[in-house]
N, C-alpha and C positions, 0 to 999 in steps of 0.2 A: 616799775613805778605804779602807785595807785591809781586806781581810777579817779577821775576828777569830775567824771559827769556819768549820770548811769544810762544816758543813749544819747550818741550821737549820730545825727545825720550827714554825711559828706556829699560834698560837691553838686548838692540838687540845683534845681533853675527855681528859687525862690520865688514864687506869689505871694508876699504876704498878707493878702486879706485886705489892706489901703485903698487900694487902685494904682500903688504904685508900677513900674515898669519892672519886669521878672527880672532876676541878678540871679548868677552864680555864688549858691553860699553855702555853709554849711548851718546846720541847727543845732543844739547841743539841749539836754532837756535835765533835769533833777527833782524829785520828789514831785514828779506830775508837772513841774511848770517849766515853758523854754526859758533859758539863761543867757543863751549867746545865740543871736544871727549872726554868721558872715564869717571870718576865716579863726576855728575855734584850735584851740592850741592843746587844749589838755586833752585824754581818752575818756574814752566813754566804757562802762563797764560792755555794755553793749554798742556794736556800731554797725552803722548801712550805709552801702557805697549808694549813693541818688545817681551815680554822674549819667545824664539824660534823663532823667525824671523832673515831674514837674510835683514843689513840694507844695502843695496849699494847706491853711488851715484846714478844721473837717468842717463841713457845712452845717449850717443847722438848719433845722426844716421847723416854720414856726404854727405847722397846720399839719396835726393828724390826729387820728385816734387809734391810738393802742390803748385807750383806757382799760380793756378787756384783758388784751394780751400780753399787756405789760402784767399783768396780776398770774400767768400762768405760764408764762415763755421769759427764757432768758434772752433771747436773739431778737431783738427789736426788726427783723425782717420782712419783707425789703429794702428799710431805708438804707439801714445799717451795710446793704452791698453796693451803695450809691455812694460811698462816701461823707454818711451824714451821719457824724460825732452828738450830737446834739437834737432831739425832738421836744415839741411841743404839744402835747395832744388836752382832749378837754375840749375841743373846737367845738363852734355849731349848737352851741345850747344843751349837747348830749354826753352822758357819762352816766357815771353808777354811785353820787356822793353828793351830798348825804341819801339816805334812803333810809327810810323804815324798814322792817323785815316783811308787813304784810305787801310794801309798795314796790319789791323785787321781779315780780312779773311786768308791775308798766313801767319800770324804766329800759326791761330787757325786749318789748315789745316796740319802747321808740329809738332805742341802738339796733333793733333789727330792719324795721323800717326806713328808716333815717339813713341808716348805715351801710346798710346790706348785709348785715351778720348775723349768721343764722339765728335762731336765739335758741336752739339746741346746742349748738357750739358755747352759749352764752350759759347757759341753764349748766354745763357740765363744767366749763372751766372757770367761771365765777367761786371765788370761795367766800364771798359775804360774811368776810369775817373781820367789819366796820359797818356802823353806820352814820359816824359825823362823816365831814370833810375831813378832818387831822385824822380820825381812827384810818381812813383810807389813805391817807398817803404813809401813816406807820407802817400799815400794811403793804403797801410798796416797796418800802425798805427792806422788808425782809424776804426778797428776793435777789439776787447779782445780776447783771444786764451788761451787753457788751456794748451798751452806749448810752451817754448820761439823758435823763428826761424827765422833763416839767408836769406839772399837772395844771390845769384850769379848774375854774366852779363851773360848773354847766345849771346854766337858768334853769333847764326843763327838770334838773333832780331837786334845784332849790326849791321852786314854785310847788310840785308835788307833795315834796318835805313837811313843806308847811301849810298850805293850803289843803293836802289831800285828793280827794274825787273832785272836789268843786276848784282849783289848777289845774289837774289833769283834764278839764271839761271848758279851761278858757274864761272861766265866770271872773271879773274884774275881783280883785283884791282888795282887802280892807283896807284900811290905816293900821291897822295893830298887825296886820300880814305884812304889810312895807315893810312894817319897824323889825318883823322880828327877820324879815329874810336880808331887810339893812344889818342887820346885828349879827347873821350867820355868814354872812358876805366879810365883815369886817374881820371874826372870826378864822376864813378858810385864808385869808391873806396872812393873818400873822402866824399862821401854821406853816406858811408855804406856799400856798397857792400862786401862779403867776400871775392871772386874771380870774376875769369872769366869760363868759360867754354864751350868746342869743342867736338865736332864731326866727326872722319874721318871714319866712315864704312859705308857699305852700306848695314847693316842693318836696317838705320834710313833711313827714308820716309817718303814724307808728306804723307798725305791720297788720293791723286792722283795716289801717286807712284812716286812721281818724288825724288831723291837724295834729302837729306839736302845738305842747300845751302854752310855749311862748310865743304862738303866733298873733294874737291882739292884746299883751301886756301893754296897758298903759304907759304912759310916758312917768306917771307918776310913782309907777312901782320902778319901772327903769332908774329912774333918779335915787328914787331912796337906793338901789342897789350899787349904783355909781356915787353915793353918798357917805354908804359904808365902805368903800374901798377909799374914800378921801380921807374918812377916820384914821382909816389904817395908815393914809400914808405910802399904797402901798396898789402895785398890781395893774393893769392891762385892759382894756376891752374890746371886744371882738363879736363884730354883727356881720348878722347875713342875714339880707330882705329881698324883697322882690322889687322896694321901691313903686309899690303901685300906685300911689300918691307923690311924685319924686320929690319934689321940693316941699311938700308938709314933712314928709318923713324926714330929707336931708337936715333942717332947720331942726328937728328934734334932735336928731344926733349932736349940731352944733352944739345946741341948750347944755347937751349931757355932759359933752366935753368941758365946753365954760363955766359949768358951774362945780365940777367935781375937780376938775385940771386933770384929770387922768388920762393915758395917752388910748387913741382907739383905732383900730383897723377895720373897714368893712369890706367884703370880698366885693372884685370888680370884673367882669366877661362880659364879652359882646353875645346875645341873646338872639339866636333867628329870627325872634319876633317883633326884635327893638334894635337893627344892628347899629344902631349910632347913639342909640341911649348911652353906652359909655362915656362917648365923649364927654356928656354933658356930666356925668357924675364924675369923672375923673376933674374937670375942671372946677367942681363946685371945692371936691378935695384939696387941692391946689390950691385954688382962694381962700379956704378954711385955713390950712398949713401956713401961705404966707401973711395971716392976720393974725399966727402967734399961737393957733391951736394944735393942741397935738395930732393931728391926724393924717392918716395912709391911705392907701387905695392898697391890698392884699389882691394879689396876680399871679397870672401862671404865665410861662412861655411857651405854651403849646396848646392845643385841645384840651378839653374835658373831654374823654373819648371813652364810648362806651365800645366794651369787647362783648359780641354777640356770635353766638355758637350753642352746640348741643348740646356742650358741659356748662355752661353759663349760667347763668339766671335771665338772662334775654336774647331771641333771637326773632328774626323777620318772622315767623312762623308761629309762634307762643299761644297767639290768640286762635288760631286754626282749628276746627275741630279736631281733625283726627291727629293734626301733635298733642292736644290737650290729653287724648287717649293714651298717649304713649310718654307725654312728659314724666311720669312718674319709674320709668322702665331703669335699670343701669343703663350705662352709655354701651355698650357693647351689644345689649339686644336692641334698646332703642337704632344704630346704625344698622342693622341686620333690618328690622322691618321698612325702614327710610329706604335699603336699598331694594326693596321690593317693589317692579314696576309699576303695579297695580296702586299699592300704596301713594307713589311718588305722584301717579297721574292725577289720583283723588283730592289729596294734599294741595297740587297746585290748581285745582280747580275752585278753590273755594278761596272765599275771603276773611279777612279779621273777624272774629262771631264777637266785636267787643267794640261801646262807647268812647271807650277810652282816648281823647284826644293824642297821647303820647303814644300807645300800642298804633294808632291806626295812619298818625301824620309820620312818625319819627322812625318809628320798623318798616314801613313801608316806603322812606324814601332814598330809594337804592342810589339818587342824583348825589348823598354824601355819604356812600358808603363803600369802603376801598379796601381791599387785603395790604395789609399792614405792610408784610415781607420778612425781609430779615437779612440786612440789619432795617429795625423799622423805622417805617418815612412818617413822618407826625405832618408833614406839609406837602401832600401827592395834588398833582393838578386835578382840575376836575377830567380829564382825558381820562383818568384811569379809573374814575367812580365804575361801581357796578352798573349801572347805568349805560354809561359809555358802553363799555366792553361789553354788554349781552344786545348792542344795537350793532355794533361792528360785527358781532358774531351772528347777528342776523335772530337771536332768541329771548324771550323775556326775560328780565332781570333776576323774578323769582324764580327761574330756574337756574342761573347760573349763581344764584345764592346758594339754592338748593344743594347744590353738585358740588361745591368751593367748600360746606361745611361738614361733607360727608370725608372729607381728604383726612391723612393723618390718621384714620379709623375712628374717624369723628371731633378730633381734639382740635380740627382747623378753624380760626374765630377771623369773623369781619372787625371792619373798623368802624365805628361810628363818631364824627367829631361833633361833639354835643356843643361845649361851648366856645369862644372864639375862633372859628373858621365861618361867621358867615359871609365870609368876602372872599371865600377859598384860596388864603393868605393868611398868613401870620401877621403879617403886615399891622393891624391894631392891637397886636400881642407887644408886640416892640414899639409901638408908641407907648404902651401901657408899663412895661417893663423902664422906659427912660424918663421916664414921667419921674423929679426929685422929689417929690412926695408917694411914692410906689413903694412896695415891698413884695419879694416876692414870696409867695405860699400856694395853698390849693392841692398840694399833693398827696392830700388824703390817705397817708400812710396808715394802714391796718385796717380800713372801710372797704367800703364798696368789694366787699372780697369776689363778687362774681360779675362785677358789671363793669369795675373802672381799676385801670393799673397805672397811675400817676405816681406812685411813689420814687420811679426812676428819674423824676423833674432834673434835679442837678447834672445826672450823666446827659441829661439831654444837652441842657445846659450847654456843656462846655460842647458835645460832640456837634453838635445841629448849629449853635450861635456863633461859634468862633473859628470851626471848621470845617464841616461840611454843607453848609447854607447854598444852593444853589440859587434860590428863587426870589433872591433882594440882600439888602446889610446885611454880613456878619459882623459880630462883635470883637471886640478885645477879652484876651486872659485876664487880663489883670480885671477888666472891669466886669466881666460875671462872677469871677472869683471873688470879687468884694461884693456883688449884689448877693451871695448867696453864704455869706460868713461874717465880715464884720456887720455890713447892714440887715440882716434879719433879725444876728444877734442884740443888734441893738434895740431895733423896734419894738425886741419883751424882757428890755434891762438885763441881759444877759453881758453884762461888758465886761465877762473878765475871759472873754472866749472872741473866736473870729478874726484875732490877728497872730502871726507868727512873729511876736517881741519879746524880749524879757520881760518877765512876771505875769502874761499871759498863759491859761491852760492849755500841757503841751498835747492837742489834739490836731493831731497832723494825717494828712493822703498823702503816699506817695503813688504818681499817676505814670504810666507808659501813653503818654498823650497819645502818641501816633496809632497807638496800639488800643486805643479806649475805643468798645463799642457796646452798641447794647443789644441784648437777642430780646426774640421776640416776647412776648407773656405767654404764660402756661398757665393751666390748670394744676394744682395739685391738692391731694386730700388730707391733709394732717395735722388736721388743726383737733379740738376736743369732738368727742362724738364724732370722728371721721366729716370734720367739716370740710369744704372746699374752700380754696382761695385761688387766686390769678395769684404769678408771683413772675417776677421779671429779672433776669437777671445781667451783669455786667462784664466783660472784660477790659483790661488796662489799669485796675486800680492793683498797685504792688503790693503797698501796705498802708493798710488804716490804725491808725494807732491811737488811742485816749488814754487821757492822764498818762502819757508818757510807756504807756502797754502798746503792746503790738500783739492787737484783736483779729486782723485778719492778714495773710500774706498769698497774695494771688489770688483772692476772692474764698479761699479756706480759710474757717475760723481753728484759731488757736487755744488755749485752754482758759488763755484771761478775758475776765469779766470784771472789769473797772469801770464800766458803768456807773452810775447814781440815780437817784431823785434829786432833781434840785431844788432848793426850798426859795422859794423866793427871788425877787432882782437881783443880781451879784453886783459888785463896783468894779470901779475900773483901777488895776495894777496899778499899785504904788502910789 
């Protein structure tokens, strides 16, 4: 008999992406899309037994940037070993499109800053071979990827684009500048683009140190830009501020919303320095959403956690004179001199030789800084801080820093949780995450390569929210499996994805629930120019499959690359 389906899944424990209650079913798939949930009758050209498996859509992650890596790597990894069918990069106001040819240095000056990406890895595997927005997403196409991915407009390439040194420098923009980056904004939407995206904090730097250049964009250039995607008809927005004025700034975003209707997300974490400023922002979100606007609060369910170590880009030590001496050594002679008495006693004798609020509060405060482990704890009591443990031990903390990052033969990294833990709890992560105006993102797939490994958000997801949570509520399967598939999907018009139903794209996980964990992050160097990156990887996922390909089977990839660019919103099946 012929085949009548060319993959079918058997007998998995169905999540499909709703929030409905997991059922025993099978799935059946044809030319990339599912056809049958539930007891499928015909053969599949290809078939997989699920029975104990848990089948979910594949996740889609609506925060990252591979803008880089997508133009030089087929393997969208990390995410793509988390289970996550689907990315969205472009975030943060930063990317590489449009661009002049002479303006190729400072936009790879503010994805190095901004980002953590070398801009030697940027300088080598860049092939700037575009420089509209549509030249660069053509250029996208003509690479295979083993997971489909969107692109954004990034303010900081528009504003330079067009403005020049005087955007790159903050200087307020004209009226004929509005008009023309209104008109290239309208432009990168009907090419494709998903959104737009901004930057107001002054956490974002180029690698000079100088402000992103969309850090005091007027409200009036804002609008022309949320004006041309109204043109279009078309597309997304997505801020990150620091909110230093809360409610002037929040009341601008309203203005943006209601007068363009376009839908917008701004990223939301509790801050050491403001730990109940969320509240009030998430509530303002809330009030905004149920008076009809479109608007999200963008979240994580864990830390922003920074890994610090001697292969890193940060650790307790960075500003010290004599690491500065040896910061530049390989890792292998650098641990050779660290374990040299004389060295060690020197080192710990002296202090930060640096201003810098962040080097001298945040590296120095061993009270939230914890060895991760393995499998890793995102949620460790304070009992276990470094802190804790070098007082039990009766010795200063920077010494048992010291000693913990020499392990491994150097390759051992502390924890740092940057942002949502200042209650040493998750606990405002999961008011944030149920909040029905929320969405979750922030896992900064393809960034921060030596400082932050958030890309594994989803395995956490399921392994920390619904099963192994010691320290307060676990969640329900079904309802992170829908926070992290149909509802991301939807938040950037992606609605022909995130559910497993007919006429939906067949991008399917199959998971060894019992069996899913996540090891710890590593260092590795392989990126262009022998770059570094953190990489994390997972067990439990069986198989991930897109468009109806089976991309990876037990965390090995396979030879298909059915990936895509997606151009634009998609609709919703049938």
């Amino acid at each position: 008999m012929a085949a009548q389906h060319d993959l079918v899944v058997r007998g998995g424990t169905v999540v499909d992406g709703t929030g409905a209650d997991p059922v025993t079913a099978d799935v059946a798939i044809r030319d990339g899309k599912v056809t049958e949930v539930g007891r499928v009758g015909g053969r599949g050209r290809e078939e997989i037994d699920a029975d104990g498996l848990l089948v979910t859509p594949g996740f889609v992650d609506i925060h990252t940037h591979y803008d880089g890596q997508a133009t030089w790597d087929s393997r969208l990894a990390p995410s793509s070993w988390h289970g996550v069918t689907t990315v969205v990069m472009g975030n943060c106001g930063v990317g590489f499109a449009p661009c002049r040819p002479d303006d190729h240095d400072m936009l790879v000056r503010l994805m190095e800053g901004v980002e953590d990406i070398p801009g030697v890895v940027l300088a080598e595997g860049l092939s700037w071979n575009w420089e509209s927005f549509p030249e660069f997403l053509d250029a996208l196409e003509g690479r295979r990827h083993d997971i489909d991915f969107a692109a954004q407009l990034p303010h900081g390439a528009l504003r330079v684009y067009v403005m020049g040194e005087r955007g790159a420098n903050r200087e307020a923009a004209s009226a004929d500048e509005i008009t023309a980056m209104a008109a290239l904004a309208r432009e990168a939407m009907d090419a494709g683009a998903l959104g737009f995206t901004t930057s107001r904090t002054l956490n974002h730097r180029t690698s000079d140190g100088q402000p992103t250049p969309t850090l005091t964009a007027a409200e009036e250039e804002l609008l022309g830009i949320a004006m041309g995607l109204k043109a279009a008809n078309k597309g997304v927005l997505q801020f990150v501020t620091d909110f230093k004025d809360a409610k002037v700034e929040f009341a601008m975003l309203r203005r943006l919303v209601a007068e363009s209707g376009r839908p917008l997300s701004v990223s939301l974490a509790q801050a050491e320095v403001a730990p109940d400023a969320w509240q009030r922002l998430l509530g303002w979100v809330e009030e905004a959403a149920e008076s009809g606007l479109p608007m999200r609060a963008q979240v994580a369910g864990r830390p922003v956690g920074l890994m610090l170590g001697l292969d890193a880009t940060l650790n307790p030590f960075i500003s010290h004179p004599t690491f500065k001496t040896l910061a530049g050594l390989p890792l292998a002679e650098k641990v050779a001199r660290l374990r040299d008495p004389a060295v060690r006693e020197t080192l710990l004798g002296e202090s930060p030789a640096t201003d810098h609020p962040f080097m001298r509060a945040v590296l120095s405060n061993f009270e939230k800084m914890f060895v991760l482990g393995d499998p890793p704890d995102y949620e460790q009591d304070p009992s276990r801080s470094l802190g804790a443990q070098a007082r039990a031990r009766g010795i200063r903390p920077e010494e048992l820093a010291y000693d913990l990052m020499l392990e491994d033969e150097g390759r051992a990294m502390l924890y740092f949780p940057f942002l949502n833990y200042a209650s040493n709890s998750l606990e405002p992560s999961l008011a944030m995450m149920k909040s029905p105006h929320s969405v979750l993102g922030l896992g900064d797939g393809g960034a921060h390569l030596g400082t932050i490994c958030d890309a594994s958000f989803s395995t956490h997801m399921l392994t920390h929210w619904t099963r192994d949570r010691s320290r307060g509520e676990r969640l329900g399967i079904a309802e992170v499996v829908k926070w992290h598939t149909q509802d991301t999907a939807a938040a950037v018009g992606l609605n022909d994805r995130g559910r497993l139903a007919p006429g939906y794209k067949a991008d399917l996980n199959l998971i060894d629930y019992d069996r899913l964990r996540l090891r710890p992050p590593r260092m590795v160097h392989d990126l262009p120019a022998g770059g570094r990156r953190l990489m994390q990887d997972a067990e439990g996922y069986r198989y991930a499959i897109v468009s109806g390909e089976v991309t990876y089977r037990d965390g090995e990839p396979t030879d298909a690359l059915p990936g895509r660019l997606i151009r634009g919103a998609q609709p919703t099946p049938g």
